[in-house]
Residue frames as qw, qx, qy, qz and C-alpha x, y, z in Angstrom:
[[0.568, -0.382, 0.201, 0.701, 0.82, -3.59, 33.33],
 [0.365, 0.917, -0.018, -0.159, 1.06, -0.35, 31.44],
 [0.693, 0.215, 0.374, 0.579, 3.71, -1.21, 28.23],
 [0.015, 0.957, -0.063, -0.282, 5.31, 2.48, 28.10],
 [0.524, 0.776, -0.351, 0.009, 8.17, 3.36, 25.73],
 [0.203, 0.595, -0.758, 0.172, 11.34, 2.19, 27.81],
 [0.754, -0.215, 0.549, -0.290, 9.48, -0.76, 28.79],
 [0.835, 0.540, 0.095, -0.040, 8.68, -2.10, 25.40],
 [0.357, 0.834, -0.421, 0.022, 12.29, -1.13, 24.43],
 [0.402, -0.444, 0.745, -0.294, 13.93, -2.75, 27.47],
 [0.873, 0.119, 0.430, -0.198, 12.08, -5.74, 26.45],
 [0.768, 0.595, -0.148, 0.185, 13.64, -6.07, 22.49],
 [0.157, 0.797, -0.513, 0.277, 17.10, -5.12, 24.28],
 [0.532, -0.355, 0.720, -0.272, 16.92, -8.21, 26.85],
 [0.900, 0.216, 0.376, 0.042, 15.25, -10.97, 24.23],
 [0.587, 0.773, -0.241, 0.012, 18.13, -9.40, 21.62],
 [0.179, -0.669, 0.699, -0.175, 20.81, -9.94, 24.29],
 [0.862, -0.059, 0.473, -0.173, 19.08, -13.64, 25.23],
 [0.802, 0.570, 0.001, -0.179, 18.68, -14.34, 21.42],
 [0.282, 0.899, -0.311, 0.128, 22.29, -13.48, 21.01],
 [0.158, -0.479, 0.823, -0.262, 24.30, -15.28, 23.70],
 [0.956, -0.031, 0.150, -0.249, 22.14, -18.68, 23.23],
 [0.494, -0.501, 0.700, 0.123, 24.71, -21.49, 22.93],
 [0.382, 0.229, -0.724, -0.527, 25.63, -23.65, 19.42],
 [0.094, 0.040, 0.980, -0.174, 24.12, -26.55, 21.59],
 [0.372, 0.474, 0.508, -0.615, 20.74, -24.75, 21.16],
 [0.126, 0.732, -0.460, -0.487, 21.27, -25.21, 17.81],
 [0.605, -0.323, 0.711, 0.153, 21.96, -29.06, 17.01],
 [0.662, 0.351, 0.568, 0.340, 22.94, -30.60, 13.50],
 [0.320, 0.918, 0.225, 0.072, 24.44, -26.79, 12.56],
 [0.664, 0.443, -0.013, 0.602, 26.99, -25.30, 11.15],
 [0.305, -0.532, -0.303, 0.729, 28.49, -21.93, 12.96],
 [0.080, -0.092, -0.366, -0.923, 27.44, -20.06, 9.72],
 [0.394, -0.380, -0.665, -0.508, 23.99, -21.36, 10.17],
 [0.436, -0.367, -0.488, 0.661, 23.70, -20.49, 13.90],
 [0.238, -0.501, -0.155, 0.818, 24.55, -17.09, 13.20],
 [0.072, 0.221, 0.961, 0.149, 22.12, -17.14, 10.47],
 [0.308, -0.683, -0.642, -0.162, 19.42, -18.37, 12.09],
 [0.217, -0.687, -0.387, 0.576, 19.76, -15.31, 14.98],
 [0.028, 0.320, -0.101, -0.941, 20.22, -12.78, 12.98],
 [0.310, -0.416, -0.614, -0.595, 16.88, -13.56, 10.95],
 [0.463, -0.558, -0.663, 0.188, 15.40, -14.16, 14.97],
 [0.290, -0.501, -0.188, 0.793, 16.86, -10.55, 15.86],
 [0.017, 0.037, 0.351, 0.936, 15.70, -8.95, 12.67],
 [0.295, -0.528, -0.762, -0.233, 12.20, -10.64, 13.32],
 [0.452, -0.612, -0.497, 0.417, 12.30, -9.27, 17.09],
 [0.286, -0.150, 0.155, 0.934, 13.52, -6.05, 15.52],
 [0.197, -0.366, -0.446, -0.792, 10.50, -5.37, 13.30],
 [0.455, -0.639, -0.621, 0.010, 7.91, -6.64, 16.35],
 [0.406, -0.371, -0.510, 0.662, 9.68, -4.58, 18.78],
 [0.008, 0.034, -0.233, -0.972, 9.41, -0.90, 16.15],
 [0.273, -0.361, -0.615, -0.645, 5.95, -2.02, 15.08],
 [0.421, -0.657, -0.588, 0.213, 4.57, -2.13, 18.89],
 [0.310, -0.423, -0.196, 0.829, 6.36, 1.10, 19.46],
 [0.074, -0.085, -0.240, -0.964, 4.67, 2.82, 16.63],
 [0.400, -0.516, -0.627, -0.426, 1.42, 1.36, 17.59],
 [0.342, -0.592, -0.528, 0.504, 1.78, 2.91, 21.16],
 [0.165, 0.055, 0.278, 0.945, 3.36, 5.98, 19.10],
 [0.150, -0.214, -0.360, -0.896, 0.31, 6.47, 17.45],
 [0.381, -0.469, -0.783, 0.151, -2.17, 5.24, 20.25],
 [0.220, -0.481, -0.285, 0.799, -0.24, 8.23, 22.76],
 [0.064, -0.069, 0.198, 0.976, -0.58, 10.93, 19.33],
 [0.333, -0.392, -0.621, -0.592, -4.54, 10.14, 18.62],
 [0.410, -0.661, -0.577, 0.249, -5.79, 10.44, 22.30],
 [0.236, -0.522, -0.113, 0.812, -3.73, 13.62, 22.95],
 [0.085, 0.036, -0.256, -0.962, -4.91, 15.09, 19.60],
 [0.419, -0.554, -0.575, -0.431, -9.14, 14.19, 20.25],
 [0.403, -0.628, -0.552, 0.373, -8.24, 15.52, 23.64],
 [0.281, -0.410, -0.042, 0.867, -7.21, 18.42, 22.97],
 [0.176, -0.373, -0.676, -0.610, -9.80, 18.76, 19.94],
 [0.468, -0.599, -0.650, -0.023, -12.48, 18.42, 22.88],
 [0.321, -0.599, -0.302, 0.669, -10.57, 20.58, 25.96],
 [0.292, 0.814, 0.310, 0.396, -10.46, 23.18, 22.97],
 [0.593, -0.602, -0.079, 0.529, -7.38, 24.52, 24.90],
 [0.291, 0.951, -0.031, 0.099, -5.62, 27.93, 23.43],
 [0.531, -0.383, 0.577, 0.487, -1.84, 26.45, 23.24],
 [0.222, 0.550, -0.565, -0.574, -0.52, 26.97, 19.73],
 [0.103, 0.126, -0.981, -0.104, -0.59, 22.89, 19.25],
 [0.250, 0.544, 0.678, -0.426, -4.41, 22.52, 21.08],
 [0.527, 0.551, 0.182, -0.621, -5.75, 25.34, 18.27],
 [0.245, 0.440, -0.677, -0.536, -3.71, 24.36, 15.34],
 [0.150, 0.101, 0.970, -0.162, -5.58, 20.41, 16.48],
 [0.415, 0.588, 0.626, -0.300, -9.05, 22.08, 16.35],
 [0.183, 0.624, -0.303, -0.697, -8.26, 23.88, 13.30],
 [0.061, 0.154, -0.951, -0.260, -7.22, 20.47, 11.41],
 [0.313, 0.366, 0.810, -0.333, -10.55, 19.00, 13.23],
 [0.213, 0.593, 0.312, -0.711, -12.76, 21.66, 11.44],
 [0.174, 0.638, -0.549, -0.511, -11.18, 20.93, 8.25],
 [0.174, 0.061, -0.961, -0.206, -12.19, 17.70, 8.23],
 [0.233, 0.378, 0.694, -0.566, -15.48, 18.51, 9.81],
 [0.261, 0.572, 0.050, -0.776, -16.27, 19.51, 6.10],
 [0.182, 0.262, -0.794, -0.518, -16.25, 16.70, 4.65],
 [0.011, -0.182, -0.979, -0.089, -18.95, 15.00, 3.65],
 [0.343, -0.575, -0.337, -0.662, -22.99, 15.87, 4.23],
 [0.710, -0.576, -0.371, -0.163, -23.20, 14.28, 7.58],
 [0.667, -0.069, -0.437, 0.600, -20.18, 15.16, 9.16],
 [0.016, 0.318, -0.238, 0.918, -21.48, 19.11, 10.15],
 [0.612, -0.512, -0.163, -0.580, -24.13, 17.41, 11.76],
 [0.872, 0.034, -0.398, 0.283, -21.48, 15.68, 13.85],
 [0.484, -0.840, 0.173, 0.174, -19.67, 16.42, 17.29],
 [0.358, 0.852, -0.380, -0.037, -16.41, 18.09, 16.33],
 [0.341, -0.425, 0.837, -0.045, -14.44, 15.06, 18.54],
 [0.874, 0.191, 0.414, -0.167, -16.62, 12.93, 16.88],
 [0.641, 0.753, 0.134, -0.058, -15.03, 13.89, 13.65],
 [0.291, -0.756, 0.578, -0.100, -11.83, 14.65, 15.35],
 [0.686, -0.297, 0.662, 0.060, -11.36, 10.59, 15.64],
 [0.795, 0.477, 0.370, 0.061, -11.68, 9.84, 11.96],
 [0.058, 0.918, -0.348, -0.181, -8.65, 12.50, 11.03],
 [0.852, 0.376, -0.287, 0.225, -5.61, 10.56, 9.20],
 [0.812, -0.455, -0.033, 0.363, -2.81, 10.01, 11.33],
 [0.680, 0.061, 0.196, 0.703, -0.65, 11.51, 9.00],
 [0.050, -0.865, -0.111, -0.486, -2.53, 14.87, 8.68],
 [0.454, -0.884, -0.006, 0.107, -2.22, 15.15, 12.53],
 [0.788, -0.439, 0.136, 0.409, 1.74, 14.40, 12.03],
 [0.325, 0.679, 0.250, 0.609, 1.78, 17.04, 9.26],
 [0.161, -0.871, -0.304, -0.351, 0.66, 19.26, 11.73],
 [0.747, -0.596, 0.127, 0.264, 2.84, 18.80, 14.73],
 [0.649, 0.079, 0.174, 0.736, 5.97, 18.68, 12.25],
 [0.252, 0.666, 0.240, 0.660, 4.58, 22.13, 11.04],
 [0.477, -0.864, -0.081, -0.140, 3.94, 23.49, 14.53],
 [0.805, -0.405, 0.122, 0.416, 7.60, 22.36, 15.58],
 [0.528, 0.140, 0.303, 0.781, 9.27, 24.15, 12.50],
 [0.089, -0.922, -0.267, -0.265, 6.91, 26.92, 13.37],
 [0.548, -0.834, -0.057, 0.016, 8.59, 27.35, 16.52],
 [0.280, 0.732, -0.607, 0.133, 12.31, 26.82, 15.31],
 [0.678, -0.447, 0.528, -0.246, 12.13, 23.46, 17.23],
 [0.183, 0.416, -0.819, -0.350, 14.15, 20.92, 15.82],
 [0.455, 0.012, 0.853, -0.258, 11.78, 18.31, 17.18],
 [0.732, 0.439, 0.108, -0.510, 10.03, 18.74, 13.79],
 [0.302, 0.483, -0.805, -0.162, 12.58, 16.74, 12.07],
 [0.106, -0.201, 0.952, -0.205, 11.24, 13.81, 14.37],
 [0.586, 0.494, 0.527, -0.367, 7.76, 14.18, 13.75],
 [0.499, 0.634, -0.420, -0.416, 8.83, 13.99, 10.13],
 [0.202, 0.171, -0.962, -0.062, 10.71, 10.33, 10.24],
 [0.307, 0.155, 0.852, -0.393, 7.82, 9.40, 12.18],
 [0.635, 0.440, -0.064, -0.632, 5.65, 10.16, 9.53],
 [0.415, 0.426, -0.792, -0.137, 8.16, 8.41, 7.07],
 [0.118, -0.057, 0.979, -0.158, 8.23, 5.29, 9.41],
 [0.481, 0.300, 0.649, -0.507, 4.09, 5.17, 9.46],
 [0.439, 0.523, -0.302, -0.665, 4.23, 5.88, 6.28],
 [0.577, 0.393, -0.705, -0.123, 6.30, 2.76, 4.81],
 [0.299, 0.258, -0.918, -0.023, 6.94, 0.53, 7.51],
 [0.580, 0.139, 0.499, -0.629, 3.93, 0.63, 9.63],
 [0.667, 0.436, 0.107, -0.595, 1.55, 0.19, 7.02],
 [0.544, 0.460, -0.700, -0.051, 3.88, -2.52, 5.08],
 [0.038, 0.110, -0.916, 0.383, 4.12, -4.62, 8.59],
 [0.516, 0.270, 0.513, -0.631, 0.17, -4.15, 9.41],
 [0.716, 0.556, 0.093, -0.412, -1.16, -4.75, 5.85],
 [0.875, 0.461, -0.128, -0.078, 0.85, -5.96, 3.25],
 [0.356, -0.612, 0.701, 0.092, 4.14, -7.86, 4.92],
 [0.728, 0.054, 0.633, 0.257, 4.26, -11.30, 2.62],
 [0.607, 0.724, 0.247, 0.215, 3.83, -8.80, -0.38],
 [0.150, 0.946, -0.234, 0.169, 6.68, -6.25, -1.79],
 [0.628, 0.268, -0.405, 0.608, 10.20, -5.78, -0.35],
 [0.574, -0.584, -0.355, 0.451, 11.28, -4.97, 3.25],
 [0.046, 0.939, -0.041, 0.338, 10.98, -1.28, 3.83],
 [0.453, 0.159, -0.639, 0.601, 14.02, -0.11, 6.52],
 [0.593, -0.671, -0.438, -0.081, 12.92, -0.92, 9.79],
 [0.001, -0.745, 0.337, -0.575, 13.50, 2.12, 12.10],
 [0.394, 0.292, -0.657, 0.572, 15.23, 1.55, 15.58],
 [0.483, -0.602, -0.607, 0.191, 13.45, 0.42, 18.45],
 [0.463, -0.447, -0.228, 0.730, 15.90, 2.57, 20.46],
 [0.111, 0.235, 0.369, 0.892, 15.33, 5.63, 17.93],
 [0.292, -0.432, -0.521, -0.676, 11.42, 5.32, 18.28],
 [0.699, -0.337, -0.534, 0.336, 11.95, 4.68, 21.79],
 [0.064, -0.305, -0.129, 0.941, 13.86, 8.40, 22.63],
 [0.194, -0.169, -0.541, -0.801, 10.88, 9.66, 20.09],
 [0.531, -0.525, -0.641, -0.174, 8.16, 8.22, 22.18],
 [0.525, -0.490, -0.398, 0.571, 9.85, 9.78, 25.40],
 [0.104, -0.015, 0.141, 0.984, 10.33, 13.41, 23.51],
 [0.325, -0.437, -0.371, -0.752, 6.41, 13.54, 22.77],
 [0.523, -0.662, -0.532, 0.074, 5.49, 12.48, 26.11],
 [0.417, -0.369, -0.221, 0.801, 7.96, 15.54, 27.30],
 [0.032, -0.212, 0.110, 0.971, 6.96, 18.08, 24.77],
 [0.394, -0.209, -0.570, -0.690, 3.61, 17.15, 23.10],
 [0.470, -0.505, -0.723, -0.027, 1.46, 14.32, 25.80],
 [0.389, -0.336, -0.455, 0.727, 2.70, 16.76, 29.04],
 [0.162, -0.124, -0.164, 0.965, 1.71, 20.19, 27.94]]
């Protein structure tokens, strides 16, 4: 089964509903404060899982489409500005010019590529750079806080399923499609 944006969503929106309507009986030797509680720690849990799969498809969909398009070496605005980045990082080190440019292409920082895109979008007067900006922001803090160092620090704010969810459906319209 292919786990696509309004699947993954759909999912957190049915176990939130479940979570939610469980009976006190499910529950026993609690209080109605402690009930409501315990779900709302179970919905905040199911909250971070649901964002943290969606940015890991996020950034699954944004690294294939930007080492393909490195490779097809296509002459869209978004395809050169890709091999442009590539090249730029094809200068680092001794051994990397002795490297295929996709090779070098995969080792790019996520966050460069989402530099770029934001910068291509606000090239174009497209508001969609504003989204590839929070999405930075989210990979920034809460990604990297949920993947690496959750028992340490304080709880960044976890973005909206449903947020990263229309966000995941906008780059497959305007970024995976073209």
């Amino acid at each position: 089964m292919r786990f696509d944006y309004e699947i993954l969503l759909n999912d957190f929106l049915w176990l939130r509903d479940v979570i939610l309507d469980l009976p006190a009986e499910k529950f026993p030797f609690r209080t109605p404060m402690e009930i409501h509680e315990e779900k709302t720690s179970i919905v905040r849990e199911l909250r971070q899982d649901s964002s943290f799969k969606l940015l890991t498809r996020l950034e699954a969909d944004i690294r294939d489409d930007f080492i393909g398009r490195v490779r097809r070496k296509r002459r869209d605005a978004l395809s050169q500005g890709y091999v442009h980045l590539a090249r730029v990082w094809h200068g680092h080190g001794s051994s990397a010019y002795s490297q295929r440019l996709e090779t070098v292409a995969r080792r790019v920082p996520l966050e460069d590529i989402l530099t770029r895109l934001r910068d291509h979008f606000r090239e174009t007067g497209d508001s969609f750079h504003q989204d590839c900006s929070d999405l930075k922001g989210h990979f920034r803090v809460f990604r990297n806080w949920y993947a690496h160092g959750r028992p340490l620090g304080t709880l960044p704010a976890c973005p909206d399923p449903e947020s990263l969810a229309r966000i995941g459906l906008e780059f497959e319209r305007r970024v995976f499609t073209a």
